[in-house]
N, C-alpha and C positions, 0 to 999 in steps of 0.2 A: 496527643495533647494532654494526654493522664500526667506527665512526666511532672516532675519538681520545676519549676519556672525558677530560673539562677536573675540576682539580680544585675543590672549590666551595669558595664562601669566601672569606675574608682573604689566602690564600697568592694565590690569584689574579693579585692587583692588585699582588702585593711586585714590586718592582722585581729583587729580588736572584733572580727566578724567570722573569726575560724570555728568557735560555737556557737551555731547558728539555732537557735530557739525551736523547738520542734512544732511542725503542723498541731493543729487544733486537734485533737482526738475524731478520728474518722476522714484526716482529710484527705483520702484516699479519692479522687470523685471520679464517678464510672462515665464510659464512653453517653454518648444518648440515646445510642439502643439499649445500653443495661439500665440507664436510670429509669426508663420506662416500666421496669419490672421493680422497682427500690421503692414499692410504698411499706412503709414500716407499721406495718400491723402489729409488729411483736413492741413497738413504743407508743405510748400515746402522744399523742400533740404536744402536752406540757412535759415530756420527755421520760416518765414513768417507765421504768417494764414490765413488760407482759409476757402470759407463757406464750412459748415459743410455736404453739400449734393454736394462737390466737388469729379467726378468722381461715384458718388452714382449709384448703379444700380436700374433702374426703378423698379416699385413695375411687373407692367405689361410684363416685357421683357421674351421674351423667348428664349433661343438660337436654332436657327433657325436647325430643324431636316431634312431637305431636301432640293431639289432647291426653291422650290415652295417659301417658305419664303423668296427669294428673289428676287422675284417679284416686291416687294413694299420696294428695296433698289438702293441705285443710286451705281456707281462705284466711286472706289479711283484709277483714272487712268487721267493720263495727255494726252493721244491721245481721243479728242472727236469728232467723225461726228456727223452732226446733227440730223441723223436720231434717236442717243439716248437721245437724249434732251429733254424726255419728262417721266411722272410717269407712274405708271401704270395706265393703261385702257385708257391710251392717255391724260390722264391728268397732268396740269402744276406740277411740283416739288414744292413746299413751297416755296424752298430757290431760285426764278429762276432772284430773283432779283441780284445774284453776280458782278460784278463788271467785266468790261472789264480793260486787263492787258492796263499800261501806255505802250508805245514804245517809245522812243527817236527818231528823224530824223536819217533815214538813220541804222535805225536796225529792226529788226521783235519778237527781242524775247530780256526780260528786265530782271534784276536780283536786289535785293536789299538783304545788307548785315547789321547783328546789330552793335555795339560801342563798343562792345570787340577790345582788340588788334591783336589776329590774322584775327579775319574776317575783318577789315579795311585792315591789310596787304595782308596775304599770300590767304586767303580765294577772297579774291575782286578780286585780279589779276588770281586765277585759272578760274572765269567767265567772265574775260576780255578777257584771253586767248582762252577762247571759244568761244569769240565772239558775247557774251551777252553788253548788253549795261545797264547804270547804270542812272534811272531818278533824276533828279537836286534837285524834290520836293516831294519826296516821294509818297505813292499811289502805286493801288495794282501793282506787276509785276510777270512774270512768274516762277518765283525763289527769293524764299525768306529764305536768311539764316540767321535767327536770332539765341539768346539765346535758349534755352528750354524753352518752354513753360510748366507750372506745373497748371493753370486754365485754368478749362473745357471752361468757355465759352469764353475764345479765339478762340476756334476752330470754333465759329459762328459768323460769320460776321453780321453784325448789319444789320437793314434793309435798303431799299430805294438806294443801291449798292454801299455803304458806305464802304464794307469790303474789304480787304487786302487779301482775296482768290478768284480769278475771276476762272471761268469752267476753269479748265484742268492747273492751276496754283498747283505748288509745293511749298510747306515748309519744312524744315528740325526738325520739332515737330512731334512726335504721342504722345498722351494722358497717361500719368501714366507713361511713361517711365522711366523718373528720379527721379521718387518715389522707381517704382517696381525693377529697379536697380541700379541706383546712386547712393546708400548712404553703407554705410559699415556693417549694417546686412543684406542688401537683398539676398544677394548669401543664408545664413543659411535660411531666411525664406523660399525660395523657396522650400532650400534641406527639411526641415523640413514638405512641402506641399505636396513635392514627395514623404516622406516616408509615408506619409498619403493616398496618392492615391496607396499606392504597400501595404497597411497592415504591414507597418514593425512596431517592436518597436523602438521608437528612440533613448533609452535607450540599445538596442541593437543590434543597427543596424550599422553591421561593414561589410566593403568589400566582405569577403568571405560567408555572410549572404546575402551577394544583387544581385547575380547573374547579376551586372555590372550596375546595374540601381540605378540614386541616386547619382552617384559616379560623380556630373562635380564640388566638389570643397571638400576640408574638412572641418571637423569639425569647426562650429564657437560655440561660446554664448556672450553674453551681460555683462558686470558689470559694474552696478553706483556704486560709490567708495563715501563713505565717509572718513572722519580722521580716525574712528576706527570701522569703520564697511560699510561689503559690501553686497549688492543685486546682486545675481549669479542664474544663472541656468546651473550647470557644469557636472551635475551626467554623462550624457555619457562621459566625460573623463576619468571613472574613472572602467568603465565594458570595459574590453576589449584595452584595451587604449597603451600596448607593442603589440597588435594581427597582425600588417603589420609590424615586423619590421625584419621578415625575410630575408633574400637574395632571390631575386628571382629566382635564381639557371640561368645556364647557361654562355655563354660569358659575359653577361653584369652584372653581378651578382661582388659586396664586398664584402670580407670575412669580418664574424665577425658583430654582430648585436648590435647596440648600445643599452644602459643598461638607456638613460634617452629620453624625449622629449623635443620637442623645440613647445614654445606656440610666436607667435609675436600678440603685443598687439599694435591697431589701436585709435587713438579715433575716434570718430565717427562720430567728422562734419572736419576729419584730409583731408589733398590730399597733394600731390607731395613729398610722404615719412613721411613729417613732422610729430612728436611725434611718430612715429614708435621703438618700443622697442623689443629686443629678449629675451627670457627668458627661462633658462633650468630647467628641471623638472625632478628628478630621481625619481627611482620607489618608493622608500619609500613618496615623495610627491602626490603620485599620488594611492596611497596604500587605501584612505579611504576617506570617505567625508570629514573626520573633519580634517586628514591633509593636503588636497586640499582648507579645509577653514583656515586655518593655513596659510597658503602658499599666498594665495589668499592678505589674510587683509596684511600680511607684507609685500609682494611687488609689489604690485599692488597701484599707486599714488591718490589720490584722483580723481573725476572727472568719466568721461561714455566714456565706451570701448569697442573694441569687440575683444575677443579675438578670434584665429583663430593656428589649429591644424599645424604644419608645415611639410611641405615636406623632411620626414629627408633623402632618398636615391634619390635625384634627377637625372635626366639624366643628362650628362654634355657634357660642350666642349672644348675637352681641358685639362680637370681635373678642368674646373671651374663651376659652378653653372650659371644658368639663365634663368632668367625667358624671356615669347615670347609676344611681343604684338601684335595682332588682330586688321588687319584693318575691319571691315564688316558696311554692310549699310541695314537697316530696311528698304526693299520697300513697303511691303503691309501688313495690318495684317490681315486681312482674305481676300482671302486667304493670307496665311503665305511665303510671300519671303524675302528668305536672298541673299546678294551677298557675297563674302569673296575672301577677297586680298588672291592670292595663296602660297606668301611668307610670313611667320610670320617676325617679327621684333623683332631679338634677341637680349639683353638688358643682357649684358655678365659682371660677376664680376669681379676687378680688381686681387683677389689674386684666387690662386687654392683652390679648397671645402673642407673643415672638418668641419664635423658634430658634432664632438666632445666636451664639455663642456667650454673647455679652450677656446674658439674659437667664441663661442656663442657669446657674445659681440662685436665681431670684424664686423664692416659696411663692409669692405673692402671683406670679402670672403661671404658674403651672401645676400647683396643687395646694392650696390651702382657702377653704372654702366650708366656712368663713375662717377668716386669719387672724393675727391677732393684733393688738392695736397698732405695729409700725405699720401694718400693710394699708392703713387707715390714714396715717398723719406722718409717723417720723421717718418714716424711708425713704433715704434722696430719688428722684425721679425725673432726671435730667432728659428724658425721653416723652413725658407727659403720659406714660402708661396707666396712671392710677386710674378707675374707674370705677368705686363699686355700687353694684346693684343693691341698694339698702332697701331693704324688706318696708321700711317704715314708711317710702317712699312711692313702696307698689311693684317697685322695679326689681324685685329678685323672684324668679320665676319658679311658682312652685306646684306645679304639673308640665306633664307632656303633653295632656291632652285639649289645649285649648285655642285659643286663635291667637293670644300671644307669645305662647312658645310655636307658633306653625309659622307667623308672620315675622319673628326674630333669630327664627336659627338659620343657620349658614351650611347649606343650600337650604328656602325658606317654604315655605306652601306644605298645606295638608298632606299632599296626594304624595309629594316625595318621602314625610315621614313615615305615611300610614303604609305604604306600598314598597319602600325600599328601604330607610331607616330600622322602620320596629321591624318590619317580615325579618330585617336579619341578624336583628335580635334576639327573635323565636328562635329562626334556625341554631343562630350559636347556642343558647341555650341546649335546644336538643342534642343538639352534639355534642355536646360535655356529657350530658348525663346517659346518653346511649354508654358512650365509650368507657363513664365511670361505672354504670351498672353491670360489663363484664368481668368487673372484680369480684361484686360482691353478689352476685346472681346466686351461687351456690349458697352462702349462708341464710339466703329466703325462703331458700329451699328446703335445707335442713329443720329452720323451727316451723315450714309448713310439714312436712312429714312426721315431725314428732306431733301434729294435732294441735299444737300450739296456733287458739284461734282470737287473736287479738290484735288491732291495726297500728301500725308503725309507720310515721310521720316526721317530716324534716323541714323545718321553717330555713330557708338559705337566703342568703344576701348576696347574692353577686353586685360587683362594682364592674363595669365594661365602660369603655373608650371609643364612641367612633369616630372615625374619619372620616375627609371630605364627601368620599363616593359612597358615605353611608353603609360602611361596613364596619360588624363589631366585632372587639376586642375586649374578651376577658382581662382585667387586671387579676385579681381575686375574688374568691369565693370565701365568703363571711358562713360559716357550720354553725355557730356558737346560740343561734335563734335568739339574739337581741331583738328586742321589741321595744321602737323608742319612741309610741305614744306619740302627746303632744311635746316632750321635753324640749326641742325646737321647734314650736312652732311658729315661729317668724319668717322659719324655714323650708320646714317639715313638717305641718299640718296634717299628721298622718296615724288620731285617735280615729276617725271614722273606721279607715281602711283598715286598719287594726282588729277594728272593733268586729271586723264581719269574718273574722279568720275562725272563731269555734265553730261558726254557724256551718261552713261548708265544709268543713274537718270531719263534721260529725258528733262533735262535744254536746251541743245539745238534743241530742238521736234523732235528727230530722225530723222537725216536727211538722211538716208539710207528708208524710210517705203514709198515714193512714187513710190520705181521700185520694190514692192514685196505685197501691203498692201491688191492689188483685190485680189489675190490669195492664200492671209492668210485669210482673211475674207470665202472664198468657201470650202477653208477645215476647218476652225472651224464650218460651217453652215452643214456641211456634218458629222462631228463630234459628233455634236448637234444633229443629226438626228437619228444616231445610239447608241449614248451612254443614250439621256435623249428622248427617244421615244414617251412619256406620254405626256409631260407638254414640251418638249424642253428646251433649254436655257435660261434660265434671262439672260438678256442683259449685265447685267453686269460681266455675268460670261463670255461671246465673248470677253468683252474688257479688262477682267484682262490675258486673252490667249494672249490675241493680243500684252497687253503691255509686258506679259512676253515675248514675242520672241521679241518684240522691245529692250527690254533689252539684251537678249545674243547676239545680234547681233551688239549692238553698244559699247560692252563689251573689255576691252583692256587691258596691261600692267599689265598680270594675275589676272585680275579680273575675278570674274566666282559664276554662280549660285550653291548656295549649296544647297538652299529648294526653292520650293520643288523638291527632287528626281526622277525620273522618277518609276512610279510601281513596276516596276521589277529590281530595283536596290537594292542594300546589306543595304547602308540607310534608303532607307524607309520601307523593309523591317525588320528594325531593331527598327522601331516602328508603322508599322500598322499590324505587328506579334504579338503585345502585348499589349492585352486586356485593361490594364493601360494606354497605348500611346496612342491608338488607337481612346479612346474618345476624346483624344486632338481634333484631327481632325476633322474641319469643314466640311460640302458639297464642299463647293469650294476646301479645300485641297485635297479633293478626285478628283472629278475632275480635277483638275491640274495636279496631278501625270496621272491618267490615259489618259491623252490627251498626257504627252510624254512619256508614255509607246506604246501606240496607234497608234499614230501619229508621236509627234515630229517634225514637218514639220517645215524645214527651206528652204529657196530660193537658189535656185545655188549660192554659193560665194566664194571666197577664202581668206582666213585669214593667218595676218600677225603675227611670234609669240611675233610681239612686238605690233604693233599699229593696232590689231585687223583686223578688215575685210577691206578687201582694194579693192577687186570686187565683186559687187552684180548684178548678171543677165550681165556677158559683160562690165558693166558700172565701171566707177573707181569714191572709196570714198573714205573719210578720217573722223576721227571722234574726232581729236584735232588739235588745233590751229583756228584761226581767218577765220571764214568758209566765210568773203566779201572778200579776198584778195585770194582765190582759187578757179581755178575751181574745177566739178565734183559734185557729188551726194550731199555732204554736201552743196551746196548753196542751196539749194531746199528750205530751212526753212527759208532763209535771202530772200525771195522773189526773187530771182536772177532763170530765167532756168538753170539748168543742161547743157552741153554740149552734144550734141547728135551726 
């Protein structure tokens, strides 16, 4: 299915057709086992190049089989005493030249932001709010949110203390991110990576074949498009391709199984919807290669696309169709932590769902949310489809978490979202970033070995799709760390949740960890002593413990750790049960799980269920707003005593 796609027919034989306009530059497109290995590290997203040994793995690297190998790695943690400030055997780190953070007068902890428009706006003022302070002349600070970063050697600050990462400094970059998911094949090459670590055929490898693994997005593949001929790799559309389109039997189940598919076609350097097309496919299109090449050359536009399987029995709300967007935040990659906003962000279409053929073209009932005025008034609707949810009215739903989204989604009640809906949520989630972190595992490795000890952070947006039976599907993965505040908030009411992302980041140095940090440091030493007997703890494996409880503890406005799991939980049981998953897993993942399985150890405190922990040991904290203008535990970081 690599081959040139001839177009059929009459055009054929025209004469005025014998120079035929050549493919798009690269329209070569690989089988789906090569595209699996086709992340373009050597181009950035906006199509730039890069040297050629950008992201490259060493000849020499090995991935690290126990603690011991990390020995001779420094940590990716923004809480540092000095007593870890140094390599192994008591020798200087390489990199010990880094750069002390700038302060402003009159603040202790600095923040700088890139030239984009939201990070001038709404991004600047959520760390002014926190009480981070902004230097006049640039130079390194303890929070730095720029662009993405897509060259390796950014991450290495230049010598002589020159660089823009000082010890225990945060950026909102990790390495390969916006390669390994930013761009609009990534989700396929992952799934295509997966099907390769599980032995599936990818050819034939459908739902009821995968025993649930595999399964965090659908079908895509690739086409460069010429005038009259196309480069495809499409064959698994075409085994199996009506096999989910049953009802899934029960309450939440439609009668009656539609008899076509819906393929939507992206291009490939597309975002905010733009050149987004639906397209219907009945079974005689889908019947054989050469009438899916048929089908392909006539309407499919010129130019490089991905096409991608669509969601024909979605869940709804309502009776309308929508997709959820994913706030989460990349804190470490090995070990592997994620945080996840607890409420998805539901992204609701203006008319009620049909899947139906007549319908397919219509923006209004299948992705446009909100639309724009025809989807309101001038679009004929000879079906009585219009329905919208107008915010002004109450009726546009803007959480997951409450009893009118539990009471109006389709299948409806608490216990199916919280139990089956979001659990497969999480799961898909983790299985993206398992599968994405075996790319880039080596280059976290590398700037921990040069001693390079500064934390690297990735604000992501995923957008996912589920279906009737409460199973999720990846559309894409949003890299680019937009933060869109109140800007809709008719919609998206989503400055609070925003506002509490520096606090568990670390941007304001946990200002809860001087009234609990002696007594985390003795049970992870105690920890230490019983779990790794032999060789004990690499030091960096104390301080990635350490920051993880810094992090749930200064955790707010439903935010919340999702990886790693504790041991004995359904999670990770749901992939250190399975031999395939299981190698995902670093040393340090293990570890981590089993310290809160073990352990777990957090300080006497009481939590608020909106603004997080509000007492720690007795004492009163707060962990948003302007921590110079209040007392309590959060002054501790702004130089100010506590109130005792």
């Amino acid at each position: 299915a690599r081959h040139p796609l001839p177009l059929p027919g009459k055009a054929m034989q025209d004469a005025r057709h014998r120079a035929r306009p050549a493919l798009p530059s690269g329209a070569r497109v690989a089988s789906h086992v090569e595209q699996a290995d086709l992340v373009e590290f050597r181009t950035t997203t906006h199509g730039q190049r890069l040297p050629w040994d950008n992201y490259a793995v060493p000849r020499n690297y090995r991935r690290p089989a126990n603690l011991s190998a990390y020995f001779t790695m420094a940590d990716g943690t923004s809480a540092l005493p000095p007593a870890f400030d140094w390599g192994p055997r008591g020798a200087p780190w390489p990199h010990t030249h880094q750069a002390s953070p700038l302060v402003p007068t009159g603040c202790t902890r600095s923040f700088a932001v890139g030239q984009r428009g939201d990070m001038r706006g709404t991004v600047r003022k959520m760390f002014e709010r926190a009480g981070l302070c902004e230097p006049e002349h640039g130079g390194p600070v303890h929070m730095l949110w720029v662009e993405p970063m897509e060259y390796e050697a950014r991450f290495f600050p230049p010598p002589r203390g020159k660089g823009r990462y000082p010890k225990g400094g945060i950026i909102n970059s990790v390495p390969g991110i916006p390669q390994l998911l930013g761009v609009k094949p990534a989700l396929a090459r992952l799934q295509e990576r997966c099907f390769r670590r599980f032995g599936y055929d990818p050819l034939r490898a459908t739902s009821s074949q995968q025993g649930g693994h595999c399964q965090f997005t659908k079908r895509a593949f690739s086409v460069a498009k010429g005038r009259y001929e196309a480069a495809a790799d499409f064959r698994a559309f075409n085994l199996g391709s009506m096999a989910d389109q049953q009802p899934a039997g029960g309450a939440g189940a439609r009668e009656g199984g539609p008899r076509h598919r819906i393929w939507i076609s992206k291009p490939k350097g597309g975002f905010n919807a733009i050149g987004i097309h639906m397209h219907s496919l009945g079974e005689a299109d889908l019947a054989s290669d050469e009438a899916t090449r048929q089908w392909l050359v006539q309407r499919i536009p010129a130019g490089e696309f991905v096409l991608q399987d669509y969601v024909m029995r979605p869940m709804l709300f309502k009776g309308h169709k929508f997709d959820l967007r994913l706030w989460t935040v990349l804190l470490s990659v090995d070990p592997l932590r994620l945080h996840l906003l607890g409420t998805g962000i539901p992204k609701v279409s203006m008319w009620k769902y049909d899947g139906s053929p007549k319908h397919v073209k219509n923006p209004c009932v299948h992705y446009l949310f909100p639309g724009p005025s025809d989807c309101y008034y001038s679009r004929e609707d000879p079906d009585g489809m219009r329905d919208v949810l107008a915010p002004q009215k109450g009726l546009y739903p803007t959480s997951t978490t409450n009893d009118y989204w539990y009471d109006n989604v389709e299948p409806s009640g608490r216990r199916f979202w919280k139990e089956v809906a979001w659990a497969n949520v999480e799961r898909t989630l983790v299985e993206v970033m398992l599968l994405a972190r075996e790319q880039l595992l080596h280059v976290d490795h590398k700037i921990k070995q040069a001693g390079l000890r500064y934390k690297r952070v990735v604000f992501l947006s995923p957008d996912l799709v589920l279906d009737e039976r409460g199973r999720a599907f990846l559309v894409e993965i949003n890299t680019n760390g937009y933060m869109i505040g109140n800007l809709h908030k008719d919609f998206f009411p989503m400055e609070r949740q925003q506002n509490a992302v520096p606090s568990f980041v670390g941007a304001t140095g946990y200002p809860l960890q001087p009234h609990y940090k002696a007594e985390l440091a003795a049970q992870t030493r105690r920890f230490c002593q019983s779990a790794a007997p032999r060789g004990g703890c690499p030091p960096s494996l104390e301080l990635e413990l350490w920051e993880m409880t810094h992090e749930q503890l200064h955790s707010s406005r439903e935010w919340y750790r999702v990886w790693p799991a504790a041991a004995s939980s359904r999670l990770h049981a749901a992939f250190s049960a399975v031999p395939q998953w299981a190698s995902c897993l670093t040393p340090l993942d293990t570890f981590a799980a089993k310290w809160l399985a073990e352990v777990g150890w957090l300080p006497e405190h009481r939590v608020d269920s909106s603004n997080g922990v509000v007492f720690v040991k007795g004492q009163p904290g707060h962990l948003e707003g302007d921590h110079r203008k209040k007392a309590g535990l959060g002054l501790k970081h702004m130089g100010i005593a506590p109130n005792r």
